[in-house]
C-alpha positions as CSV (number, residue, x, y, z in Angstrom):
1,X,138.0,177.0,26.1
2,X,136.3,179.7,24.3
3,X,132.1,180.6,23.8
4,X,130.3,177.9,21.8
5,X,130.3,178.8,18.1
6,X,127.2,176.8,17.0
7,X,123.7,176.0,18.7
8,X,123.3,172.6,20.2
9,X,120.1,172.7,21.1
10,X,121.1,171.3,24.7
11,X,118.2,171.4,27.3
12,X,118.6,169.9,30.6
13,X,116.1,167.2,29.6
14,X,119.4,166.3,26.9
15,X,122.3,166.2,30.3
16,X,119.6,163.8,33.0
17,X,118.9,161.9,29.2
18,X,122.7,161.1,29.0
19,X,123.4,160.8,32.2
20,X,120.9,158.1,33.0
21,X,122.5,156.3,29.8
22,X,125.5,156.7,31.7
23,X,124.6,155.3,34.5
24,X,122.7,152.2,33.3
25,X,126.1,151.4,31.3
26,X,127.9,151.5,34.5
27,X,125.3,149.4,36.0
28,X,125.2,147.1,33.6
29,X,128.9,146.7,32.8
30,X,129.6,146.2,36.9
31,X,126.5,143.6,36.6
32,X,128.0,141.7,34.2
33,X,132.0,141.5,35.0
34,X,130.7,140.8,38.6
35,X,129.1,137.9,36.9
36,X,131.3,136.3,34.7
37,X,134.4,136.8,37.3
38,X,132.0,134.8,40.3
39,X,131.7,132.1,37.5
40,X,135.6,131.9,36.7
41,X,136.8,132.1,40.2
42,X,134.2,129.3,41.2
43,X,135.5,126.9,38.3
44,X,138.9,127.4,39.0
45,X,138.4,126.1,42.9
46,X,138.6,122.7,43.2
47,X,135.4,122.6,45.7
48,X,133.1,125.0,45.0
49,X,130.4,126.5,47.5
50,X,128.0,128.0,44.9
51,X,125.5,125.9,42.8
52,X,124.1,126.4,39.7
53,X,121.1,127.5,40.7
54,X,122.3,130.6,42.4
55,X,123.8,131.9,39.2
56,X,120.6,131.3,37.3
57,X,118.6,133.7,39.8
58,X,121.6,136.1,39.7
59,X,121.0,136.1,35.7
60,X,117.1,136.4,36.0
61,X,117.6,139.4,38.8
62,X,119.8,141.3,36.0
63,X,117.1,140.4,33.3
64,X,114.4,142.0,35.6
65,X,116.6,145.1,36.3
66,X,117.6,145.4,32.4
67,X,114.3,145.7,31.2
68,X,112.9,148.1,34.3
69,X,116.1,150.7,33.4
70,X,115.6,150.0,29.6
71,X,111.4,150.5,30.3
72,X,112.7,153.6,32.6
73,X,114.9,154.7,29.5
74,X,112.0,154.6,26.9
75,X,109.4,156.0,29.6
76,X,112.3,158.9,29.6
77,X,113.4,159.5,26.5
78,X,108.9,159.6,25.0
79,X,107.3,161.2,27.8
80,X,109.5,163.0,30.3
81,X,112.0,164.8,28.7
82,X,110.5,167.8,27.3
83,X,107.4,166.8,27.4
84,X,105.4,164.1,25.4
85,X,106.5,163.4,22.0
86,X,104.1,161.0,21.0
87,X,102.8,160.2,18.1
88,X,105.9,160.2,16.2
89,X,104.4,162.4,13.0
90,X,102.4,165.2,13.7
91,X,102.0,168.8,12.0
92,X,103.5,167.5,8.5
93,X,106.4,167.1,10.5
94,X,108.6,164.3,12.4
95,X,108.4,164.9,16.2
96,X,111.9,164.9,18.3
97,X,113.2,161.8,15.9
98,X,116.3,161.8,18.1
99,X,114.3,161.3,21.2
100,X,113.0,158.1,19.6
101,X,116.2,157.1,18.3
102,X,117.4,156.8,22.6
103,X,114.0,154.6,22.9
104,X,114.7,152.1,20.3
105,X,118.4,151.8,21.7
106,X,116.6,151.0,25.1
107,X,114.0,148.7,23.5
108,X,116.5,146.7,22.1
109,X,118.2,146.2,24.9
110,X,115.0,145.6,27.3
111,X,114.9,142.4,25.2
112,X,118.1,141.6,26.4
113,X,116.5,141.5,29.9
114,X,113.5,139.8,28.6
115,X,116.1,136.8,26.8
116,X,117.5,136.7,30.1
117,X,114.3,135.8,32.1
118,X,113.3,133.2,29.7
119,X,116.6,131.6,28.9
120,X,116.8,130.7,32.8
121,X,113.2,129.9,33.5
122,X,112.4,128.2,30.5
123,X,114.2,125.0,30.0
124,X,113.6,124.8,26.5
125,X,115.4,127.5,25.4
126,X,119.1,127.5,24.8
127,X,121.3,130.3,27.2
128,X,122.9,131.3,24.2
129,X,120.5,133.4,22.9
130,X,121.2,135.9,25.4
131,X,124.6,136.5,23.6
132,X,122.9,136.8,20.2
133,X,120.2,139.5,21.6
134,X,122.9,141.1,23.5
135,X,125.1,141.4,20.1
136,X,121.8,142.5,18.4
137,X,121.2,144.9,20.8
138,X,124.7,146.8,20.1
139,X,124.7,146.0,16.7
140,X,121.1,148.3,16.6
141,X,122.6,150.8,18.9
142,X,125.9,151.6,16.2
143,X,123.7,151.5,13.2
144,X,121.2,154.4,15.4
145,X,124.3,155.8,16.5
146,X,125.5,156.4,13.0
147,X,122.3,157.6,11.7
148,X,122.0,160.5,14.7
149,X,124.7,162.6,14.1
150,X,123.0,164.5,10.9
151,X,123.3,168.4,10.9
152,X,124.9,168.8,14.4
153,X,128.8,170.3,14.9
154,X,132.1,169.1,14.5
155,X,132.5,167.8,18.1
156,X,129.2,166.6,19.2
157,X,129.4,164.5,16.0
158,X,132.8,163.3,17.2
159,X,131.7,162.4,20.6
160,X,128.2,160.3,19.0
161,X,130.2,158.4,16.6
162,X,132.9,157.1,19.2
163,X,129.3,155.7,21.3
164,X,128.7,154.2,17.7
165,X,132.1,152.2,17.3
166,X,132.4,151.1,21.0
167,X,128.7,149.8,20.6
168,X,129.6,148.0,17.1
169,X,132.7,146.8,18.8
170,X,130.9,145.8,21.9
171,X,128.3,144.0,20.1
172,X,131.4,142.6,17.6
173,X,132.7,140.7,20.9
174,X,129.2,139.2,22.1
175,X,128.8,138.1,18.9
176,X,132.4,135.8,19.0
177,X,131.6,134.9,22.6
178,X,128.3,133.4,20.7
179,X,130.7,131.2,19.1
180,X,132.8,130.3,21.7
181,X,132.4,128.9,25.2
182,X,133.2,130.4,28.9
183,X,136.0,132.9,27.4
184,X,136.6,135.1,30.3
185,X,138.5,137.4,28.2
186,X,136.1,138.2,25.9
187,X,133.5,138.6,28.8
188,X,136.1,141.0,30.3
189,X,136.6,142.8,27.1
190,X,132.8,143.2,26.8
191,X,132.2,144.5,30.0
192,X,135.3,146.9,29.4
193,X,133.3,148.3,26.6
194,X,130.1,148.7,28.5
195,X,131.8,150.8,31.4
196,X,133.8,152.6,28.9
197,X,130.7,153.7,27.0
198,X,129.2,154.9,30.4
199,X,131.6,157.2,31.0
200,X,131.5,158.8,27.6
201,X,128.1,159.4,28.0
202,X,128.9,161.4,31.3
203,X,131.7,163.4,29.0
204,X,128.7,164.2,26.6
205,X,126.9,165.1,29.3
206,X,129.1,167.5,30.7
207,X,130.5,169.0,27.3
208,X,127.4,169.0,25.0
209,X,124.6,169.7,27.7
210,X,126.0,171.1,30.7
211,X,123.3,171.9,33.6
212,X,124.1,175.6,33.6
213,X,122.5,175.7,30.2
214,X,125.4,176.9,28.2
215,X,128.5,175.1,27.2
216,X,132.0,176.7,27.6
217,X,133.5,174.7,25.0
218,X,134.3,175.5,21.0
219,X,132.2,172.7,19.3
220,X,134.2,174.1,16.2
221,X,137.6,173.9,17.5
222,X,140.0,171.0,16.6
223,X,142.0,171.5,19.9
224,X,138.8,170.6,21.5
225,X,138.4,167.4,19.5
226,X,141.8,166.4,20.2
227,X,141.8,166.7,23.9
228,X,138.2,165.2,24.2
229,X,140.4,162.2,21.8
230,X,142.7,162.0,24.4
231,X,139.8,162.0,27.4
232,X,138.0,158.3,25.3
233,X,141.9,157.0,26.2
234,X,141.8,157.9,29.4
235,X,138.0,156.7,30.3
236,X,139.5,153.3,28.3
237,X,142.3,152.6,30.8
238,X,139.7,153.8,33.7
239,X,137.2,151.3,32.3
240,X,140.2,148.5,32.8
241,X,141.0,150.0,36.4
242,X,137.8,149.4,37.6
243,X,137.9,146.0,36.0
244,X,141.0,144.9,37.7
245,X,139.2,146.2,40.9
246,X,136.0,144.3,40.9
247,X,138.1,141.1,39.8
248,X,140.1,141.8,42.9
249,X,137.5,142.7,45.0
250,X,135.0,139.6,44.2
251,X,138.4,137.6,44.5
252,X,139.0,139.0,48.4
253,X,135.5,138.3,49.1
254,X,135.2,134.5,47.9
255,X,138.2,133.6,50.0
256,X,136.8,134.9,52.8
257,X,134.1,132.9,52.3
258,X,135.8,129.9,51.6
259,X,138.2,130.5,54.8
260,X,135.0,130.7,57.2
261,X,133.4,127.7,55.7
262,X,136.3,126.3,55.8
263,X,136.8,126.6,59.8
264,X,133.3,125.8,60.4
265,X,134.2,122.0,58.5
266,X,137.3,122.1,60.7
267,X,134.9,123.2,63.9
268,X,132.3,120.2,63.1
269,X,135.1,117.5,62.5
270,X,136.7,118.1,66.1
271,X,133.4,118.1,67.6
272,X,132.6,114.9,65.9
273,X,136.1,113.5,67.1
274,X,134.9,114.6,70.4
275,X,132.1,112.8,70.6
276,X,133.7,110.1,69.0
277,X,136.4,109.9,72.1
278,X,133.7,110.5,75.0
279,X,131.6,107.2,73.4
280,X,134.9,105.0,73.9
281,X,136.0,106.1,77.1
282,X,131.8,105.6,78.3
């Protein structure tokens, strides 16, 4: 793929950075399709074995673990990675302004975690507002995204803005499912998003910041841009694999519930016939 042509100023503070982004989009993605595809399946039975008040602790434990990743991210991004980078201006110059860029994306979407705890423990408040904080959050993360690409070479510019549309477009979709109601679709479509970001952020890993310390590809080279084009299609139809998967997967495990309640109904009635027989023969 030839020698890098330009500096990129990777460090392997930069590859754990993106892979830990990464990994809380995978988590996060998985969290929610899980979520909304428990939901659907359970409205589509006719007797349902799961209350509402299960799914309301399910939304608060994803709150909780949004804002300890997003605390995690900001904790990261300020004070581990490199070193300590606080305060912001110092010397007559900005310190590591990109660095605080990744904690305002997290900050952002801690809130998310924090809407969800009090949108499910506070009765006052109306569950929609997770959607709007959620669409906010995105919304903040394309606009950083678009302003963190300044000076740096052809690709790594390529592979920040595609994290900037799928995070507008992401936060395009929570936004309509604001508007609308229980649109497993869109909830899908979302959570498609959300993987598919997490594994770009593994690609940039890889290709921008490579743990060896040294890249082997040509940020200057069109080829490389075009093949790294064709890798965000791939990742896309892997987000949708996975997708399919967990929707089986979740699917397989409710009917097994259902089959074993199911029989243990079936076990109590016959003992209850029993009983019912031994009384009128006594």
């Amino acid at each position: 793929m030839g020698e890098l042509k330009a500096d990129t100023a990777g460090t392997i503070g930069d590859f754990s950075g993106h892979l830990f982004a990464g990994s809380f989009c995978f988590i996060f993605g998985l969290s929610e399709s899980t979520k909304c595809i428990l939901k659907y399946l359970c409205k589509k039975q006719k007797k349902t074995y799961y209350s509402k008040t299960l799914f309301y602790k399910l939304e608060i434990l994803e709150g909780i673990l949004i804002f300890i990743l997003a605390l995690t991210g900001i904790c990261g991004s300020l004070l581990f990675t490199g070193g300590s980078h606080l305060p912001l201006y110092e010397g007559n110059h900005w310190n590591k302004l990109k660095d605080w860029h990744h904690s305002t994306v997290y900050l952002f979407i801690g809130l998310v975690g924090v809407a969800n705890i009090l949108c499910f423990t506070v009765s006052s408040l109306p569950v929609s507002l997770t959607k709007l904080m959620m669409s906010n959050a995105f919304f903040v993360e394309a606009f950083i995204f678009y302003n963190h690409t300044y000076g740096r070479v052809m690709v790594d510019m390529f592979m920040h803005n595609l994290v900037g549309l799928v995070s507008f477009v992401t936060g395009l979709v929570a936004f309509i499912e604001l508007l609308t109601e229980n649109n497993i679709l869109l909830e899908l479509l979302r959570s498609n998003l959300i993987l598919l970001q997490g594994s770009w952020f593994f690609q940039i890993a890889y290709v921008l910041f490579p743990p060896e310390g040294k890249t082997t590809w040509d940020l200057m080279d069109h080829d490389t841009k075009m093949f790294l084009s064709m890798c965000f299609c791939w990742y896309c139809v892997l987000a949708y694999i996975i997708i399919g998967v967990n929707y089986a997967f979740v699917a397989w495990l409710m009917k097994l519930r259902m089959r074993r309640l199911c029989s243990s109904e079936v076990g109590l009635l016959q003992s209850n016939e029993y009983e019912q027989e031994l009384e009128e023969e006594i």
